[in-house]
C-alpha positions as YAML, in Angstrom:
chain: A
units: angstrom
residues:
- id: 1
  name: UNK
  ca: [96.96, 83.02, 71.51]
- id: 2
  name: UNK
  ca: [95.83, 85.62, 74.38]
- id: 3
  name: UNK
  ca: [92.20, 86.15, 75.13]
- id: 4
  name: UNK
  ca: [92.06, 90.05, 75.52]
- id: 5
  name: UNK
  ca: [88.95, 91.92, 77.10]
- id: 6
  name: UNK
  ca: [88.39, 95.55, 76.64]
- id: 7
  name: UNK
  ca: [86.44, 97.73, 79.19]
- id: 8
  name: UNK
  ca: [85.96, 100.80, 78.10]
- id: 9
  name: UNK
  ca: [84.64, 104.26, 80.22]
- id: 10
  name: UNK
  ca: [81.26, 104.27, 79.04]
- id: 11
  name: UNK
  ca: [80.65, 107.78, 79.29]
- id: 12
  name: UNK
  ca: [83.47, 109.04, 77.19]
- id: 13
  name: UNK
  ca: [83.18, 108.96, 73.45]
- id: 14
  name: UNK
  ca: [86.94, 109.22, 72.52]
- id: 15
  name: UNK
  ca: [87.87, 106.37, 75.19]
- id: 16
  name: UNK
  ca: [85.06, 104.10, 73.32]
- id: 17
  name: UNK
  ca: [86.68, 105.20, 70.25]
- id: 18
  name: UNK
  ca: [90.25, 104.23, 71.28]
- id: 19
  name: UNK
  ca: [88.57, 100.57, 72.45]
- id: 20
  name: UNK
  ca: [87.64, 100.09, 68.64]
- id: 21
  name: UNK
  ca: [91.02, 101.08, 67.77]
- id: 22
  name: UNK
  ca: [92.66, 98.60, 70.12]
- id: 23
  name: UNK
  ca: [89.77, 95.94, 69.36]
- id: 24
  name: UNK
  ca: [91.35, 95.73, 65.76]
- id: 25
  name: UNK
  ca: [94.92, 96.24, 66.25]
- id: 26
  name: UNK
  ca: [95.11, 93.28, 68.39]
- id: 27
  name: UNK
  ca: [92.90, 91.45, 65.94]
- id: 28
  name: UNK
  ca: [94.97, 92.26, 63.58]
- id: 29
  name: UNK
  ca: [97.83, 90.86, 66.15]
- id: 30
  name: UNK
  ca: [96.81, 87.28, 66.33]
- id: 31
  name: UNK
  ca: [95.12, 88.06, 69.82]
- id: 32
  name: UNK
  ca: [91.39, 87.18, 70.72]
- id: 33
  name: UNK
  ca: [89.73, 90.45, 71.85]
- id: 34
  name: UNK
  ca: [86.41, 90.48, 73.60]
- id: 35
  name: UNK
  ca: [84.66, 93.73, 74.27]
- id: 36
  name: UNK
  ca: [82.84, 94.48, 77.58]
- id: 37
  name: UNK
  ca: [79.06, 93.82, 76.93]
- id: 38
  name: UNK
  ca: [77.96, 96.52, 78.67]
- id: 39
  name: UNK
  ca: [79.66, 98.75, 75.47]
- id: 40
  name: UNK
  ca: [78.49, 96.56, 72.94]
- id: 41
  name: UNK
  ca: [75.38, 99.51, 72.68]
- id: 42
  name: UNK
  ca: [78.15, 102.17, 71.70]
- id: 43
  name: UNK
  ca: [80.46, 100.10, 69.37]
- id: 44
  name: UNK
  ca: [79.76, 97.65, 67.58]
- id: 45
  name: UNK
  ca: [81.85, 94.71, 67.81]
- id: 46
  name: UNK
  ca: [81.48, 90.94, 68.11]
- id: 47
  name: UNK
  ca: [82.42, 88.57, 70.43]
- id: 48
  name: UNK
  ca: [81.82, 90.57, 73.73]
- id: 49
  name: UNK
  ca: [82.03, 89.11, 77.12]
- id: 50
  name: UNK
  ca: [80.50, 89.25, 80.50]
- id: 51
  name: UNK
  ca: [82.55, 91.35, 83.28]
- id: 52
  name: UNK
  ca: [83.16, 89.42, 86.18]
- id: 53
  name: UNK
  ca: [81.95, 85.93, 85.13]
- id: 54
  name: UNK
  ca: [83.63, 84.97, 81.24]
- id: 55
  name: UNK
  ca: [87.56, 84.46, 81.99]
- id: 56
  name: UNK
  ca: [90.14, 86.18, 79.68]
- id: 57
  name: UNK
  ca: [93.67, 86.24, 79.82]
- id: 58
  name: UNK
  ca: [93.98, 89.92, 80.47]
- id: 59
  name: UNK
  ca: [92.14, 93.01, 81.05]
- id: 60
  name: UNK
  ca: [92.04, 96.05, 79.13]
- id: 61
  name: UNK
  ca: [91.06, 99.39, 80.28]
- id: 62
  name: UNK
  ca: [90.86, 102.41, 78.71]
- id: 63
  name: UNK
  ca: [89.70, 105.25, 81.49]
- id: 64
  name: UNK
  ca: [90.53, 106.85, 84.65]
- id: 65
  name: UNK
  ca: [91.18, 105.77, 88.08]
- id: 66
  name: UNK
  ca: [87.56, 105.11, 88.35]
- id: 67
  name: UNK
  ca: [87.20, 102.43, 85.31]
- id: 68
  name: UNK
  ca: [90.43, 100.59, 87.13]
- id: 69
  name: UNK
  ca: [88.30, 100.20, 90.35]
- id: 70
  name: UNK
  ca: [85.14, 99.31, 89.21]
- id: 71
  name: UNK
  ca: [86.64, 96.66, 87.17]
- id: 72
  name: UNK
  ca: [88.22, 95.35, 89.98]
- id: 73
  name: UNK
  ca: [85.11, 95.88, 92.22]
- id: 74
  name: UNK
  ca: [83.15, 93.83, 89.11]
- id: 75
  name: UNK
  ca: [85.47, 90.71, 89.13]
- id: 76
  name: UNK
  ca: [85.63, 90.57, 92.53]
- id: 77
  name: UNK
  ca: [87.55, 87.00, 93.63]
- id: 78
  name: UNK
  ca: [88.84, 86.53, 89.91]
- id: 79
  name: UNK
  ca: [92.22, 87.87, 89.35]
- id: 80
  name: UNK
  ca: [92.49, 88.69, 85.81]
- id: 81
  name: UNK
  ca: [96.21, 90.80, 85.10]
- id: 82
  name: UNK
  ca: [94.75, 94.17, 84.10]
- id: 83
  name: UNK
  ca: [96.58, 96.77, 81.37]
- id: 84
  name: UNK
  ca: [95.50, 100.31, 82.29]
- id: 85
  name: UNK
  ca: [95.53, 102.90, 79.32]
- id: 86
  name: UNK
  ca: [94.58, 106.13, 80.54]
- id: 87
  name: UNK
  ca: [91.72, 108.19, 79.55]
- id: 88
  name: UNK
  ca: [90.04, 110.06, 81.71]
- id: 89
  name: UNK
  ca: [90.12, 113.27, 84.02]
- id: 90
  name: UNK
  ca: [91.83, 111.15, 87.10]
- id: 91
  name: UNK
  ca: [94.57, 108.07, 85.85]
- id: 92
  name: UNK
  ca: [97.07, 108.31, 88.32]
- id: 93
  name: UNK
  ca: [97.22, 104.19, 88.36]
- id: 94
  name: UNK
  ca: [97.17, 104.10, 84.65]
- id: 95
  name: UNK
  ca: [100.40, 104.07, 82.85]
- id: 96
  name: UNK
  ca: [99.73, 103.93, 79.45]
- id: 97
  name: UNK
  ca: [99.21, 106.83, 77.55]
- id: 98
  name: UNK
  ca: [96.57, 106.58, 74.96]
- id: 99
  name: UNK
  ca: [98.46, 107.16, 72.03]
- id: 100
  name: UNK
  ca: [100.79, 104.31, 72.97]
- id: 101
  name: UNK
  ca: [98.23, 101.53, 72.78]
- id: 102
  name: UNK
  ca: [100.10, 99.99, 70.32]
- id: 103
  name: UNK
  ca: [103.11, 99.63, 71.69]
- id: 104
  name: UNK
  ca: [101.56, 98.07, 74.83]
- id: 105
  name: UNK
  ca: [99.94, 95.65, 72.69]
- id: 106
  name: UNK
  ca: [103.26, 94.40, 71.09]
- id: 107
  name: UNK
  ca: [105.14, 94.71, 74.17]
- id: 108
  name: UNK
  ca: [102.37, 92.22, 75.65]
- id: 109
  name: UNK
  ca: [102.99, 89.51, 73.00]
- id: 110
  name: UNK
  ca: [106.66, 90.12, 73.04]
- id: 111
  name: UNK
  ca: [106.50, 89.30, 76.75]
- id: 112
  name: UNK
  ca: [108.24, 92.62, 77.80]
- id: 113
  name: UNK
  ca: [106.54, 93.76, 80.50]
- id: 114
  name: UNK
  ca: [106.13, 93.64, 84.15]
- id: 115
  name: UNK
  ca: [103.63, 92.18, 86.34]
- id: 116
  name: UNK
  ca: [102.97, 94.26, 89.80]
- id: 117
  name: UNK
  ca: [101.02, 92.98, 92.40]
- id: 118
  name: UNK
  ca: [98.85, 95.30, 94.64]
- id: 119
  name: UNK
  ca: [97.93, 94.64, 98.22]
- id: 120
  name: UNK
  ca: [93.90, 95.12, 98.71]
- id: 121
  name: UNK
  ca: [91.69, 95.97, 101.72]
- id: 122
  name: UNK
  ca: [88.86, 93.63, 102.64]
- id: 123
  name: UNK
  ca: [86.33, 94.80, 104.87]
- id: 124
  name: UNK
  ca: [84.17, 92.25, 107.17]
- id: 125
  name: UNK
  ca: [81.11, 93.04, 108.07]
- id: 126
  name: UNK
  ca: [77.41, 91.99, 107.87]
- id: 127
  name: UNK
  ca: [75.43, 93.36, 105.12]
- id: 128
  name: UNK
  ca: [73.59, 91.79, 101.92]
- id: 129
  name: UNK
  ca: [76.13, 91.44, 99.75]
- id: 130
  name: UNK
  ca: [80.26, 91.41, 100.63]
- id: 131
  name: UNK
  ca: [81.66, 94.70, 99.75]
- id: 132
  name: UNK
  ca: [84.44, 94.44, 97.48]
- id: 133
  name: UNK
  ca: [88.33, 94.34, 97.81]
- id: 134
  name: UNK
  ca: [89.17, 97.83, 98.09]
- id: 135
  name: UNK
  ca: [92.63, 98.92, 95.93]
- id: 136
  name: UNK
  ca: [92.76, 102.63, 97.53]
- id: 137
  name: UNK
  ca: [91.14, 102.75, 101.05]
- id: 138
  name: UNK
  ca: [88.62, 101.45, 103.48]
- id: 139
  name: UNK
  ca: [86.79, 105.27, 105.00]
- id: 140
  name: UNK
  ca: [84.14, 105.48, 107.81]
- id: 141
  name: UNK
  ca: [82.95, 109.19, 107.97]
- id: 142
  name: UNK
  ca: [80.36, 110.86, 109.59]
- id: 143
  name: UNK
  ca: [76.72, 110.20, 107.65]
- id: 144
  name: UNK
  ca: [75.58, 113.32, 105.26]
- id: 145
  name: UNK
  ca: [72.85, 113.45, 107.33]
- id: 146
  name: UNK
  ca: [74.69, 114.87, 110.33]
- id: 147
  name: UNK
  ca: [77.18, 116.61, 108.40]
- id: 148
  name: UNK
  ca: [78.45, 119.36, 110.79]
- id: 149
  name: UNK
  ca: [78.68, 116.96, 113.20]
- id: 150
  name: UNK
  ca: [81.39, 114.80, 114.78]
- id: 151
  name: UNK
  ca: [81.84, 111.18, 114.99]
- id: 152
  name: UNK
  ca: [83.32, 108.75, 117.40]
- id: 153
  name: UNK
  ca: [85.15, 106.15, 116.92]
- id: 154
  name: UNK
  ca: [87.53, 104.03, 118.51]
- id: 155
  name: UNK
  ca: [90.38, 102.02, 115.98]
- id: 156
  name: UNK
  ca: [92.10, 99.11, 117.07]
- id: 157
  name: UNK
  ca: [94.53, 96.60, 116.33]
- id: 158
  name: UNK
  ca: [94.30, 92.79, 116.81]
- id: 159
  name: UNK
  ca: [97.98, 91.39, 115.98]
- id: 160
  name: UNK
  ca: [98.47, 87.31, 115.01]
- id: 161
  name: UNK
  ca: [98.73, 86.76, 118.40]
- id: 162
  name: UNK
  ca: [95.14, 87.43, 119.35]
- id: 163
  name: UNK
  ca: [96.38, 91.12, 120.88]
- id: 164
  name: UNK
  ca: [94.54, 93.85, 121.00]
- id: 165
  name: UNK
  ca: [95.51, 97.16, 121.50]
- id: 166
  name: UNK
  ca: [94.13, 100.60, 121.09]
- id: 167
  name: UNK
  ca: [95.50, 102.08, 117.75]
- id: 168
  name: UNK
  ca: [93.78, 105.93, 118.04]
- id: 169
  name: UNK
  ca: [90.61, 107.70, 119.26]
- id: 170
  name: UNK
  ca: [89.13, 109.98, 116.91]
- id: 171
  name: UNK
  ca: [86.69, 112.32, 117.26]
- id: 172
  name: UNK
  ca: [86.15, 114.28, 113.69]
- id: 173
  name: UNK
  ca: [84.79, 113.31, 110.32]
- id: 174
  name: UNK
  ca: [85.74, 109.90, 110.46]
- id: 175
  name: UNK
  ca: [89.09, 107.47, 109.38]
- id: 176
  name: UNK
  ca: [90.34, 105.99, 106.39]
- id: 177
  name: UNK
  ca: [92.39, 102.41, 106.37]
- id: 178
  name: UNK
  ca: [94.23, 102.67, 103.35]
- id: 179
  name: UNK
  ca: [96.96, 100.28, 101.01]
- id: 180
  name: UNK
  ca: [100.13, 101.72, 99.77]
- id: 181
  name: UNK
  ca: [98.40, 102.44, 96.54]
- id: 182
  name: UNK
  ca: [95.86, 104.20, 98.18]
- id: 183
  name: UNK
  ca: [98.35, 106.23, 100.25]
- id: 184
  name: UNK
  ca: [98.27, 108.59, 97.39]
- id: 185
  name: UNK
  ca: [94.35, 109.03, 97.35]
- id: 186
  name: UNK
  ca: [91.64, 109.72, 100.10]
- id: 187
  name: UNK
  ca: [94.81, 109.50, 102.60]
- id: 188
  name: UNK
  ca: [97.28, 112.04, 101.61]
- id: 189
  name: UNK
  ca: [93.98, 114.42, 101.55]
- id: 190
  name: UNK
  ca: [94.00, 113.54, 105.25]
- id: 191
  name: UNK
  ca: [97.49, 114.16, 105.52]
- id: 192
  name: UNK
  ca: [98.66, 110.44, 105.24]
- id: 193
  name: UNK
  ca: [101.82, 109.51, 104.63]
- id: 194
  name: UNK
  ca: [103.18, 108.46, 101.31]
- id: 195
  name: UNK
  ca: [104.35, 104.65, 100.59]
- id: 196
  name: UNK
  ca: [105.88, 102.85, 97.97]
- id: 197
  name: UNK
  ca: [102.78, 100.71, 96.17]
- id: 198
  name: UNK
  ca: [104.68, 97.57, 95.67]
- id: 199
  name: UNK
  ca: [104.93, 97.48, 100.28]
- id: 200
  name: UNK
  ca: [102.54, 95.10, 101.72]
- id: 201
  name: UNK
  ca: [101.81, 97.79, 104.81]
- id: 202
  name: UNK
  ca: [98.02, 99.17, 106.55]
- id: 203
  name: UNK
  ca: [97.87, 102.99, 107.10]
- id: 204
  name: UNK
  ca: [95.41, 104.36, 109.36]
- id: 205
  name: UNK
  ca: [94.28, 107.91, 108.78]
- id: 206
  name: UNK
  ca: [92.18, 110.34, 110.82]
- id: 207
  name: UNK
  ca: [89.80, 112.60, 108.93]
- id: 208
  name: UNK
  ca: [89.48, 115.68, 110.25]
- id: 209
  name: UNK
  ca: [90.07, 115.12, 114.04]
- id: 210
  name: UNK
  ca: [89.71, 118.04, 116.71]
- id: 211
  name: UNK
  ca: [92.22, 116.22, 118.76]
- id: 212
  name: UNK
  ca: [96.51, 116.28, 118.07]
- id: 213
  name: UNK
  ca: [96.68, 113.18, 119.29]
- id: 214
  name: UNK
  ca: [95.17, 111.31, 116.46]
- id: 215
  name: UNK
  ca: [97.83, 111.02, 113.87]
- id: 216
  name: UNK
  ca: [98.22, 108.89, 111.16]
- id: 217
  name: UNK
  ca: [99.93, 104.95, 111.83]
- id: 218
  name: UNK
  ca: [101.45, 102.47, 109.75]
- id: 219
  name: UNK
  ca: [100.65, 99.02, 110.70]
- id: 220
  name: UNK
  ca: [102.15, 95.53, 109.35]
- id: 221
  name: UNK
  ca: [99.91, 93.91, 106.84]
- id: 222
  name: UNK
  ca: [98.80, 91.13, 109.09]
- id: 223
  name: UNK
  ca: [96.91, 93.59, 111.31]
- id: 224
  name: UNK
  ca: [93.67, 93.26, 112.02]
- id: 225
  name: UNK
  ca: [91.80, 96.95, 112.28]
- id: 226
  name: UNK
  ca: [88.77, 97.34, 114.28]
- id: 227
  name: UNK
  ca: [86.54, 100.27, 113.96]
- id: 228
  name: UNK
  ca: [83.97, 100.81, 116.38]
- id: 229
  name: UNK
  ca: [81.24, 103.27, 116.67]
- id: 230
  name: UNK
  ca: [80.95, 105.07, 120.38]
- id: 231
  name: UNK
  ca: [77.70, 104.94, 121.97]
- id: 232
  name: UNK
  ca: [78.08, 108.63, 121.69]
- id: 233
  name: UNK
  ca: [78.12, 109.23, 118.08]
- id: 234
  name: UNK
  ca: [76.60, 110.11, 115.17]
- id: 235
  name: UNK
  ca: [75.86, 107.04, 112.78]
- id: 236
  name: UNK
  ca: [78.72, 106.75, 110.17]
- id: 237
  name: UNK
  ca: [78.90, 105.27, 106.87]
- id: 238
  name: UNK
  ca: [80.95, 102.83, 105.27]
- id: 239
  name: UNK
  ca: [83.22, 103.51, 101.61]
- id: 240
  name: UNK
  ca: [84.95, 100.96, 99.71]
- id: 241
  name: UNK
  ca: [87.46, 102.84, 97.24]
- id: 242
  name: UNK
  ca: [84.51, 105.86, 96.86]
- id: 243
  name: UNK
  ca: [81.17, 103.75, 96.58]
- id: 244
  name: UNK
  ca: [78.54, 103.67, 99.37]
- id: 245
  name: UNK
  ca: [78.73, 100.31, 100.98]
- id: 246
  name: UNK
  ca: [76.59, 100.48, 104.06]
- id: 247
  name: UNK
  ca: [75.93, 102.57, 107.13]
- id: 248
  name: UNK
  ca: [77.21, 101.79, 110.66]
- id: 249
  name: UNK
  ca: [74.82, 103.12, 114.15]
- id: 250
  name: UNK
  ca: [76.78, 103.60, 117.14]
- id: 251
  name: UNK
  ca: [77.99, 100.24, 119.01]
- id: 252
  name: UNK
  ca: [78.70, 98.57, 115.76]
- id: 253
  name: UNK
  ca: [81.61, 97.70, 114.55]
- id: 254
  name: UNK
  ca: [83.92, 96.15, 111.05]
- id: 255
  name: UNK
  ca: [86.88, 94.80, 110.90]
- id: 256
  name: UNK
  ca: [89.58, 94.88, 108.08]
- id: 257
  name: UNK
  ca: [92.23, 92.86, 107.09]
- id: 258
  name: UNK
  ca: [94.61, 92.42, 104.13]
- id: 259
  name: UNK
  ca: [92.81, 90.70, 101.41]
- id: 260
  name: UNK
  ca: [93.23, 87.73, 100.27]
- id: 261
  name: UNK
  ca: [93.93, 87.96, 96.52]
- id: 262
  name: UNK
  ca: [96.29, 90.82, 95.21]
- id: 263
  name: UNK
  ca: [95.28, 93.07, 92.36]
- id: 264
  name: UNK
  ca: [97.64, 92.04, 89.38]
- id: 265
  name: UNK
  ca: [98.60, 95.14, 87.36]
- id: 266
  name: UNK
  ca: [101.09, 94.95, 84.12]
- id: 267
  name: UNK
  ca: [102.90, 97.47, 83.15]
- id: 268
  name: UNK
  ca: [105.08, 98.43, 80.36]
- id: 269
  name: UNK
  ca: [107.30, 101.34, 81.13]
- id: 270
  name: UNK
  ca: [109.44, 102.03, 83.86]
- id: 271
  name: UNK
  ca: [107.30, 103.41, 86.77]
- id: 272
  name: UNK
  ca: [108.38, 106.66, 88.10]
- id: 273
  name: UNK
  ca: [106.12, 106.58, 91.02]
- id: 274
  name: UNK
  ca: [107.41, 109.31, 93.18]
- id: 275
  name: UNK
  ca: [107.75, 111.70, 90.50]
- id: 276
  name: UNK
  ca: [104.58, 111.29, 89.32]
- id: 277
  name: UNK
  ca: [103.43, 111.62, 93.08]
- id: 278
  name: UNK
  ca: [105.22, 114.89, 93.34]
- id: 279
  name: UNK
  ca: [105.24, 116.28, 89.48]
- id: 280
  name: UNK
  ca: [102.58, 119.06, 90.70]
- id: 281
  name: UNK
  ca: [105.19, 120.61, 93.55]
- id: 282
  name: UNK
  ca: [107.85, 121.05, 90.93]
...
């Protein structure tokens, strides 16, 4: 019998009402469900379990992009396989449409699915507590509180071999060090290229330079990317998938590598990533 936890969006009354639903079909489907205890205040439902430190078998979440990354963010170093059910304004990584719950349920017992397994971002540097494993992108951009302004930074790459080489300059808003999945996020914006999620590749993405020379680059996944802040610019600040991690003064530096633990993603239907990608354009 499958442990099951659901984490719902808390701010969205019909995805907490969908979590009920789910809580008792799979109940009803010989499966253990847990609900997040942070929802326990909007629905009431018994056992619950703690995000990020009670172990289930697998993950439910019913939300956007946004619930998928802070329930990553929130376990952390546990690698729990997650089911995405979409609900939100934003779900390009969840599959699931909301009225198919069911079916994703059975499909899970049945064993028909398909487990994918997502590269992450980590990103090394000092501060209080380790930011997490980022699924979309690793940005450094200029701080709000020179916004106008232009930062400097140099990127560069130290291979296996203990080489390093100069990946770009950029002199603009700032650069984003993004996975496959993420290729499709914060990058494309910048005018990243797109990549199939399932590749195990680093992209490097100007934001906004004032230079033609700083174009995006794809690097092997056992790069090593170094960002460092000129003496000559701005401060810059540090996002992991969107949330505020820390900020940087010029002459420091982070580095960031492939992490160590994959995100484990199931899904149920066959994944039609590039249309998807592309269904706006047609």
């Amino acid at each position: 019998m499958k442990s099951l936890g659901v984490v719902p969006k808390l701010d969205s009354r019909d995805a907490l009402a969908l979590s009920y639903k789910i809580l008792k079909y799979a109940e009803a489907r010989g499966l253990r469900p847990y609900l997040d205890k942070r929802a326990s205040e909007y629905i009431d439902w018994y056992p619950t379990f703690n995000l990020g430190s009670d172990l289930v078998d697998v993950i439910v979440t019913i939300g956007g992009d946004g619930t998928i990354l802070r329930t990553l963010h929130t376990l952390g170093d546990i690698v729990i396989p997650v089911i995405t059910i979409r609900y939100g304004k934003r779900g390009f990584l969840a599959d699931v449409p909301p009225h198919d719950y069911a079916i994703a349920i059975d499909r899970l017992i049945e064993g028909r699915y398909s487990l994918h397994e997502y590269m992450r971002l980590s990103a090394i540097i000092e501060t209080p507590t380790k930011p997490p494993y980022a699924l979309n992108e690793v940005a450094v951009v200029t701080s709000p509180r020179f916004r106008g302004k232009v930062s400097r930074l140099r990127v560069l790459r130290e291979a296996r071999a203990g080489v390093i080489e100069k990946v770009v300059s950029v002199v603009g808003d700032g650069v984003i060090v993004s996975t496959p999945v993420g290729s499709t996020a914060y990058s494309l914006a910048a005018g990243g290229p797109i990549a199939d999620p399932l590749m195990n590749i680093i992209i490097v993405t100007p934001l906004a330079p004032i230079s033609l020379c700083s174009r995006p680059v794809v690097l092997p996944e056992d790069s090593k990317v170094v960002i460092e802040v000129e003496r000559g610019s701005h401060e810059v600040e540090l996002f992991v998938d969107g949330v505020a991690i820390t900020r940087l003064e010029p002459g420091e530096s982070l580095s960031v590598v492939k992490a160590p633990k994959p995100a484990k993603i199931i899904r149920f239907f066959t994944e039609e990533y590039f249309s998807r990608v592309f269904e706006r354009c047609l």
